[in-house]
N, C-alpha and C positions, 0 to 999 in steps of 0.2 A: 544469517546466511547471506554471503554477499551476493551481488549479479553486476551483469554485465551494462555499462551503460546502453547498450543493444536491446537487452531484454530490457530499460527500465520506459526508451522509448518505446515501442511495442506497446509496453502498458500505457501509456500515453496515448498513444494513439488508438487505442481501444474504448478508450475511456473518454475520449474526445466530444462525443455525442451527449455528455453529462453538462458539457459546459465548458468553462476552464479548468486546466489539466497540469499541475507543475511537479515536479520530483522534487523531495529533498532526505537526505540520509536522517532516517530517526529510530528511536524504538518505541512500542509499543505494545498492547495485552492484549491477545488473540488465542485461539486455539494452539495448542502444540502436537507434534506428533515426528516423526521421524520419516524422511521422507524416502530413504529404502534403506533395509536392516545392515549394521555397522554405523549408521549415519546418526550426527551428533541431531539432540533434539529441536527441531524449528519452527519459526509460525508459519501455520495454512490459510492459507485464501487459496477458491479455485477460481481462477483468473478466468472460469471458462463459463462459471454460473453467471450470469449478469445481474439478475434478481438481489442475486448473494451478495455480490459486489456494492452495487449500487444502496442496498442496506447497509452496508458496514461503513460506504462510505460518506453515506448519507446522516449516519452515526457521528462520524471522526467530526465531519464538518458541525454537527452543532455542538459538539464538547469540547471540540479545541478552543482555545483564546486564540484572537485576532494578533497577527505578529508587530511586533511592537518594531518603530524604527533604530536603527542602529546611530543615529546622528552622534554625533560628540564635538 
């Protein structure tokens, strides 16, 4: 589901207080559901629980690999 580069600052800056905070377009495995009836299926996070956030993304961060440089 896409968004707005608006909304993705927003989320940055909510999340601000965690630490460093940076956007990048990916995918990943989360809960699904529909987010009102006709609507194609997409991942949930409530951006409003912080608890919840701060778990998942407390998650991401020790399971992702450290981004490797681009040199050439």
């Amino acid at each position: 589901m896409p968004c707005t580069t608006d909304y993705i600052d927003f989320l940055c800056n909510e999340l601000a207080p965690l630490g460093e905070v940076k956007a990048r377009k990916m995918m990943g495995d989360a809960e699904k559901g529909h987010p009102y009836p006709g609507a194609k299926e997409a991942y949930i996070l409530d951006i409003a629980d912080r608890t919840l956030v701060r778990e998942a993304l407390t998650t991401l961060w020790l399971d992702l690999p450290y981004p490797k440089s681009n040199k050439r």
